[in-house]
PDB file of N, CA, C, O and CB in Angstrom:
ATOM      1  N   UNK A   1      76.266  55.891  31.893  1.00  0.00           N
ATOM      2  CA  UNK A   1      77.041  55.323  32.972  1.00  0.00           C
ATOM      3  C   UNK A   1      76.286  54.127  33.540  1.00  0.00           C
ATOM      4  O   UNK A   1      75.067  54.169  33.709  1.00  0.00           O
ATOM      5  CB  UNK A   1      77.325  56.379  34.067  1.00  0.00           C
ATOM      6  N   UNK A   2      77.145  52.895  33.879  1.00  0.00           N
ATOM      7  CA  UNK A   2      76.825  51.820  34.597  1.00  0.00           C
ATOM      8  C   UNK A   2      77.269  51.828  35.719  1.00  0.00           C
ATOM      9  O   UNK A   2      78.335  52.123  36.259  1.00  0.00           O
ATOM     10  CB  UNK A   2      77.110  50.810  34.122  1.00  0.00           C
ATOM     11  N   UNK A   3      75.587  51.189  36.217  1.00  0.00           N
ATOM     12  CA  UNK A   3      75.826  51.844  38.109  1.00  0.00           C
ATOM     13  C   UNK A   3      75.318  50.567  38.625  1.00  0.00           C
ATOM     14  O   UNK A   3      74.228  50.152  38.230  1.00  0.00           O
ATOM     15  CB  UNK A   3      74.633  53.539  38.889  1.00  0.00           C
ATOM     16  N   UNK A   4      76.239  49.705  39.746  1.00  0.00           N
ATOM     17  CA  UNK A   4      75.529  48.699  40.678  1.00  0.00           C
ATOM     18  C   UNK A   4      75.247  49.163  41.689  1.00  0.00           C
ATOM     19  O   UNK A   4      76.138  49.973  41.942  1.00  0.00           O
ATOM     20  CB  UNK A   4      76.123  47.612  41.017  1.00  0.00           C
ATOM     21  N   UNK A   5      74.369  49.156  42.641  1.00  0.00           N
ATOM     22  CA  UNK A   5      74.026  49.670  43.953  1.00  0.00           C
ATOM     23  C   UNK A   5      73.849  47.821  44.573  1.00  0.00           C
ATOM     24  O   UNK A   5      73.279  46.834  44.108  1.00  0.00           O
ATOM     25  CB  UNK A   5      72.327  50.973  43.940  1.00  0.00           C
ATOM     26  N   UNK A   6      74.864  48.141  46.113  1.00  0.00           N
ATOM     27  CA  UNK A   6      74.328  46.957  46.975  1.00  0.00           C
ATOM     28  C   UNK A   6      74.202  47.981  48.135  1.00  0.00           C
ATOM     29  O   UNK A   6      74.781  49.033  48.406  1.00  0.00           O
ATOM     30  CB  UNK A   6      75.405  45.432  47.244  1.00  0.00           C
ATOM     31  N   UNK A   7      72.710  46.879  49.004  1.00  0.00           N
ATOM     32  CA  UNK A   7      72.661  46.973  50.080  1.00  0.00           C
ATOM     33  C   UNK A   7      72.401  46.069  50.647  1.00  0.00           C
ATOM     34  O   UNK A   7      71.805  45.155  50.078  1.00  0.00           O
ATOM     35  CB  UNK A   7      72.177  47.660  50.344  1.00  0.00           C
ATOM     36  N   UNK A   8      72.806  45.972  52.194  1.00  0.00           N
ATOM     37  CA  UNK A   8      73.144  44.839  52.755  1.00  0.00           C
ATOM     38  C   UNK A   8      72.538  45.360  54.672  1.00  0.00           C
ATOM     39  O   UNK A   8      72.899  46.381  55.257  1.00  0.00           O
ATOM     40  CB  UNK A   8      75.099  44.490  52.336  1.00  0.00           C
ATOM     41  N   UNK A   9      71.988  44.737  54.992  1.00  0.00           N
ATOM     42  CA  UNK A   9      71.403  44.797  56.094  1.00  0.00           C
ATOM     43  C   UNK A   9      71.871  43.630  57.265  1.00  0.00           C
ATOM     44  O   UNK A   9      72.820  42.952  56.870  1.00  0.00           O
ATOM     45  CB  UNK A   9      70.029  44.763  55.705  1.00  0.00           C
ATOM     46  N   UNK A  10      71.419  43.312  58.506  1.00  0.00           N
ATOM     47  CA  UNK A  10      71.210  42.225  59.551  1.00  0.00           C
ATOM     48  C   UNK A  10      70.691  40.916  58.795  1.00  0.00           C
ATOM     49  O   UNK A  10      71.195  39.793  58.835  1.00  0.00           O
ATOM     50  CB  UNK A  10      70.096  42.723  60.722  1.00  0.00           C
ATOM     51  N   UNK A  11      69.543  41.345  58.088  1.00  0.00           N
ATOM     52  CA  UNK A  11      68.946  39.714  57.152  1.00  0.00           C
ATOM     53  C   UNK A  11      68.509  40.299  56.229  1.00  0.00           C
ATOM     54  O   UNK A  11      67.284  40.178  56.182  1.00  0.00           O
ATOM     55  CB  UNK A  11      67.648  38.554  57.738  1.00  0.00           C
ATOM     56  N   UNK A  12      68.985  40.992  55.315  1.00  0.00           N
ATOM     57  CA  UNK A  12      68.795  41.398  53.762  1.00  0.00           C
ATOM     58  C   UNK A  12      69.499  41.709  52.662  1.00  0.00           C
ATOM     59  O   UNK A  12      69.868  42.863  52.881  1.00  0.00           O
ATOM     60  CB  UNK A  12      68.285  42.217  53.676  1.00  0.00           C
ATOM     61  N   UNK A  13      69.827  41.449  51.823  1.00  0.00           N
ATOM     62  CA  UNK A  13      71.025  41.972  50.911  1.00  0.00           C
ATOM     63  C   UNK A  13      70.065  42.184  49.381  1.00  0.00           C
ATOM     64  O   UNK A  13      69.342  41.324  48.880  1.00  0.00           O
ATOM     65  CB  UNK A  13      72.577  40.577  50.779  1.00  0.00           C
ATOM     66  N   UNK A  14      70.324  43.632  48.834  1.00  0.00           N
ATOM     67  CA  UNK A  14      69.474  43.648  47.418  1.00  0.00           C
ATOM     68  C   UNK A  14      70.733  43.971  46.537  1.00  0.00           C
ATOM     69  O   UNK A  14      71.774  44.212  47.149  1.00  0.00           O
ATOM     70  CB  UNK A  14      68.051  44.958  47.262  1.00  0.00           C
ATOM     71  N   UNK A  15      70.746  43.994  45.517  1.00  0.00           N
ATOM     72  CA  UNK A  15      71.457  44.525  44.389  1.00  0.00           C
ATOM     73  C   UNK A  15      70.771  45.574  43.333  1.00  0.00           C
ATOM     74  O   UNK A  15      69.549  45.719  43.286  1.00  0.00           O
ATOM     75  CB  UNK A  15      71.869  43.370  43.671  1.00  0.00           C
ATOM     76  N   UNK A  16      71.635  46.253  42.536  1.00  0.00           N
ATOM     77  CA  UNK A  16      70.336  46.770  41.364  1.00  0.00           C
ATOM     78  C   UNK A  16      71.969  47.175  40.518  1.00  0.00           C
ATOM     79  O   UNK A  16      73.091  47.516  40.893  1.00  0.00           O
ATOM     80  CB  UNK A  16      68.694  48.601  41.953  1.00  0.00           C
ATOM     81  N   UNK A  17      71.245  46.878  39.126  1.00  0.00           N
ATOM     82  CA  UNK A  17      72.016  46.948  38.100  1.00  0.00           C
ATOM     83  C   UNK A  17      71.394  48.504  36.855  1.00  0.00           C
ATOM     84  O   UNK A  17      70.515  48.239  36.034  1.00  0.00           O
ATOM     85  CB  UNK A  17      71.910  45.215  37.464  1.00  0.00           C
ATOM     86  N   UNK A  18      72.018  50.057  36.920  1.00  0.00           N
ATOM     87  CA  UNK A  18      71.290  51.086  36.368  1.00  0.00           C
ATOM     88  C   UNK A  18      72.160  51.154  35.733  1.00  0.00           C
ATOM     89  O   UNK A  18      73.345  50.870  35.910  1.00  0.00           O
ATOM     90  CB  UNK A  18      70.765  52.184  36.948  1.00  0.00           C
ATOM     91  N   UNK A  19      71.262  51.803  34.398  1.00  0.00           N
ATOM     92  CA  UNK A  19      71.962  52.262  33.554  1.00  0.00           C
ATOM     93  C   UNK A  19      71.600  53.982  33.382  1.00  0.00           C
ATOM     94  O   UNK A  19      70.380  54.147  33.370  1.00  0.00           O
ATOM     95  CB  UNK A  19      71.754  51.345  32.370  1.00  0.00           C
ATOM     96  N   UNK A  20      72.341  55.209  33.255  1.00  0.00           N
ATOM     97  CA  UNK A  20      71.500  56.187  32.807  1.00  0.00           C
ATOM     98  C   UNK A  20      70.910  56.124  31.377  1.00  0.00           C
ATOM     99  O   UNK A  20      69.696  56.324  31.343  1.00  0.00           O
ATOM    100  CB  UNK A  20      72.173  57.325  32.958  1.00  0.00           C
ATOM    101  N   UNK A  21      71.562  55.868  30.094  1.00  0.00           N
ATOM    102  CA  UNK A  21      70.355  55.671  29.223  1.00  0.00           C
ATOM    103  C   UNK A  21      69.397  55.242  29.374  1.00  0.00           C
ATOM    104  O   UNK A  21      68.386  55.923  29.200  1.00  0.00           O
ATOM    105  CB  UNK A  21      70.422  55.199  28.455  1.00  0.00           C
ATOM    106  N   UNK A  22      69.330  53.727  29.820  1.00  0.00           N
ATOM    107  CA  UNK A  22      68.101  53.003  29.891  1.00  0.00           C
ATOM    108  C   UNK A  22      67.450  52.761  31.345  1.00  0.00           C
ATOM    109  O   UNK A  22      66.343  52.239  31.216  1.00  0.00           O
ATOM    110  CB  UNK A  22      68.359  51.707  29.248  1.00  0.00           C
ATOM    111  N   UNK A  23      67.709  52.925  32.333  1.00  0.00           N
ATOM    112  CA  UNK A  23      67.335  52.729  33.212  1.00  0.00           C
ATOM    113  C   UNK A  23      67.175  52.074  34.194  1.00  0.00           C
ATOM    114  O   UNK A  23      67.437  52.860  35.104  1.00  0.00           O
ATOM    115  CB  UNK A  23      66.986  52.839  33.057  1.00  0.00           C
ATOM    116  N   UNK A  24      66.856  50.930  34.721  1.00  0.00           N
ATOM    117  CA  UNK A  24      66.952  49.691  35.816  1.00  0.00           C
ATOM    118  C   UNK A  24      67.265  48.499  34.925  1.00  0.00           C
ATOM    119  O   UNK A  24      66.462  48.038  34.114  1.00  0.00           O
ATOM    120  CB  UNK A  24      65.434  49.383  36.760  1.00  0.00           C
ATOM    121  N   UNK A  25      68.188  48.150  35.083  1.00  0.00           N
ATOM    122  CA  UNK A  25      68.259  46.868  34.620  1.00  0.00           C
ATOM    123  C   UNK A  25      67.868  45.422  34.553  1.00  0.00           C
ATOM    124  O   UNK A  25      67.428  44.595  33.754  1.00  0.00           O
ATOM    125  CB  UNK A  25      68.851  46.814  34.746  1.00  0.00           C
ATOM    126  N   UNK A  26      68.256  45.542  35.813  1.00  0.00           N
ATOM    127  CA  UNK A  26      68.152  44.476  36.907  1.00  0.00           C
ATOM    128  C   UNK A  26      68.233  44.679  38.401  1.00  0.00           C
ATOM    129  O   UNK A  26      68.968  45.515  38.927  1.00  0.00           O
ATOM    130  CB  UNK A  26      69.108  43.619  36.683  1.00  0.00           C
ATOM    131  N   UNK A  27      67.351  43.777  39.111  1.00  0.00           N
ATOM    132  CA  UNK A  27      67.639  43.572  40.553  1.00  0.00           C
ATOM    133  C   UNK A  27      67.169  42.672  41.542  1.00  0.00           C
ATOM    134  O   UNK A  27      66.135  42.056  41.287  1.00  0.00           O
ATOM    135  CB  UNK A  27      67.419  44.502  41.044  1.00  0.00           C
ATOM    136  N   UNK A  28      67.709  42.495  42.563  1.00  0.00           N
ATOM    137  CA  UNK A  28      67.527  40.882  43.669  1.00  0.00           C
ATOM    138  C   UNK A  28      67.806  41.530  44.938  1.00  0.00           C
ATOM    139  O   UNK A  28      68.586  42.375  45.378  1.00  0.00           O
ATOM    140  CB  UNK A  28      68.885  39.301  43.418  1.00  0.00           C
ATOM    141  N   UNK A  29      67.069  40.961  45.258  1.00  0.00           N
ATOM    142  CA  UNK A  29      66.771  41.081  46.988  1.00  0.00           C
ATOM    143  C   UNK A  29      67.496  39.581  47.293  1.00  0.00           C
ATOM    144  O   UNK A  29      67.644  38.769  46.381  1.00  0.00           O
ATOM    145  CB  UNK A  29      64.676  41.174  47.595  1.00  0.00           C
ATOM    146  N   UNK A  30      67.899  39.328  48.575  1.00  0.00           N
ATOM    147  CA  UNK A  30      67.907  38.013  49.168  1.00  0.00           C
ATOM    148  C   UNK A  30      67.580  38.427  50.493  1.00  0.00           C
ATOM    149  O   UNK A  30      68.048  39.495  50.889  1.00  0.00           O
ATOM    150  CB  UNK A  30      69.246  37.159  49.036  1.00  0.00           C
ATOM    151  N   UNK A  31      66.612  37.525  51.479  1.00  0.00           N
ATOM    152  CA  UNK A  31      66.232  37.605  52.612  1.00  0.00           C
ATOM    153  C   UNK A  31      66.206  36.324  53.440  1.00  0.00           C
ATOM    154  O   UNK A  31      65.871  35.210  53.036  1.00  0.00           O
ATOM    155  CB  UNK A  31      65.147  38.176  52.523  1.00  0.00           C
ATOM    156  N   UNK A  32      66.579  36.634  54.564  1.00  0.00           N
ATOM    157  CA  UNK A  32      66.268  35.522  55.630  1.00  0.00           C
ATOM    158  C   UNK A  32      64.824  35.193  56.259  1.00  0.00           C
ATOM    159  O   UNK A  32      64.608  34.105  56.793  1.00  0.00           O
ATOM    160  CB  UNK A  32      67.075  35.852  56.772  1.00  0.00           C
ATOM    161  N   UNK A  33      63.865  36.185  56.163  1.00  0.00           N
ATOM    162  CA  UNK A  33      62.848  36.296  56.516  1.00  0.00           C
ATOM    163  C   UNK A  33      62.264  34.420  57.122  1.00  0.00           C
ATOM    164  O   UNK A  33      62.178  33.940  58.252  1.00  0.00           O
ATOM    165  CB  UNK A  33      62.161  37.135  55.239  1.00  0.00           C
ATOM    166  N   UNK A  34      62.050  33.981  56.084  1.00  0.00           N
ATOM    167  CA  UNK A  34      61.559  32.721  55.390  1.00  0.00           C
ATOM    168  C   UNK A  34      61.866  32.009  56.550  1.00  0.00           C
ATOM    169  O   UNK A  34      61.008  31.346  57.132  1.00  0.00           O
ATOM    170  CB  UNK A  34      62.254  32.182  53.939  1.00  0.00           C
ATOM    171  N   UNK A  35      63.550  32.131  57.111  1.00  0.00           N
ATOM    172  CA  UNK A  35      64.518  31.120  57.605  1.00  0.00           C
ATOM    173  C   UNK A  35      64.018  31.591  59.185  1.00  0.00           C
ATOM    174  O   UNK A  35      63.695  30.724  59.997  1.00  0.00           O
ATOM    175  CB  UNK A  35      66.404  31.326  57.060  1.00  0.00           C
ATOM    176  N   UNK A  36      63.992  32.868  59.491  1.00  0.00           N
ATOM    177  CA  UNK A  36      63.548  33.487  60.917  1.00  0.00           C
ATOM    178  C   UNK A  36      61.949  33.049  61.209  1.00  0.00           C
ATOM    179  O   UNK A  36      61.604  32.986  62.389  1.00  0.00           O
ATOM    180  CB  UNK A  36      63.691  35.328  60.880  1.00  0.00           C
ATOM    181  N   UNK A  37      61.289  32.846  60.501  1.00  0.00           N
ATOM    182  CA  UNK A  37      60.174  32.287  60.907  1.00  0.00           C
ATOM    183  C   UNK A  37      60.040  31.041  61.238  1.00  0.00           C
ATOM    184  O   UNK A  37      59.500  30.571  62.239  1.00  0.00           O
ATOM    185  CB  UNK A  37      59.426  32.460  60.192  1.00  0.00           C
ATOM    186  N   UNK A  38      60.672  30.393  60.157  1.00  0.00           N
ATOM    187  CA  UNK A  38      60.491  28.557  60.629  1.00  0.00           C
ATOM    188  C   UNK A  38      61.227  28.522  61.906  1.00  0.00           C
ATOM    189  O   UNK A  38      61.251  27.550  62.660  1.00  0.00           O
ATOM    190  CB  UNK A  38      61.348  27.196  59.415  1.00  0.00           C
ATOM    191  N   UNK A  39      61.716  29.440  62.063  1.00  0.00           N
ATOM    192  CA  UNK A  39      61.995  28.778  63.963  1.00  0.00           C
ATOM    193  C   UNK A  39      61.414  30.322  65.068  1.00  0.00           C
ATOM    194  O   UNK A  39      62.054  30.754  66.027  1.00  0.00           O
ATOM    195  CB  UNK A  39      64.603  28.391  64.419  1.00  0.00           C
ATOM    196  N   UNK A  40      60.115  30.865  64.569  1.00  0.00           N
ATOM    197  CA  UNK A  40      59.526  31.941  65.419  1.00  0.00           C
ATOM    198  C   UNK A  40      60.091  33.030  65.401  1.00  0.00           C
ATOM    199  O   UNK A  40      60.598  33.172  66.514  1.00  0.00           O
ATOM    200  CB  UNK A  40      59.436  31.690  66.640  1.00  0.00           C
ATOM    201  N   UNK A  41      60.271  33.774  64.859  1.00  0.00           N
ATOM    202  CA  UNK A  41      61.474  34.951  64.493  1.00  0.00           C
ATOM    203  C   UNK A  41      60.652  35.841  63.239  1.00  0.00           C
ATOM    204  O   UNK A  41      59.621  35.414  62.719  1.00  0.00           O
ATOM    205  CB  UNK A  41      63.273  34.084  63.776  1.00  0.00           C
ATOM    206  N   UNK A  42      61.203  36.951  62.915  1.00  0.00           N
ATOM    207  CA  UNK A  42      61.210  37.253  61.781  1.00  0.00           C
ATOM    208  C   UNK A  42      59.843  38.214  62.115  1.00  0.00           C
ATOM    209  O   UNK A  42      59.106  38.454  61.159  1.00  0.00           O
ATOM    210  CB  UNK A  42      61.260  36.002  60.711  1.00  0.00           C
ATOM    211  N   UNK A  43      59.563  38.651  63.167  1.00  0.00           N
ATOM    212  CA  UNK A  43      58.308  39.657  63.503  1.00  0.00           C
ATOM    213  C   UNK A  43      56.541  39.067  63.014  1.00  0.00           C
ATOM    214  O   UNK A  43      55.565  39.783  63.243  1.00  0.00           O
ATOM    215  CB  UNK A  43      58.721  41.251  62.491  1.00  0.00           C
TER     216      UNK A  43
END
């Protein structure tokens, strides 16, 4: 079976692409982090 998982947060979104034979496929994060800092943010 082919399985996508998203999650999605306030400033995060990942993906993941599983397979049960084989296992993780693929996967991506995207974050704002980067963007919350250049203007003091982001902890």
């Amino acid at each position: 079976m082919l399985v996508l998982g998203v999650e999605s947060s306030c400033d995060e979104t990942g993906v993941a692409l599983y397979d049960s034979a084989h296992g993780l496929l693929a996967h991506a994060l995207y974050s704002q982090i980067a963007m919350h800092n250049a203007y003091g943010g982001g902890g």
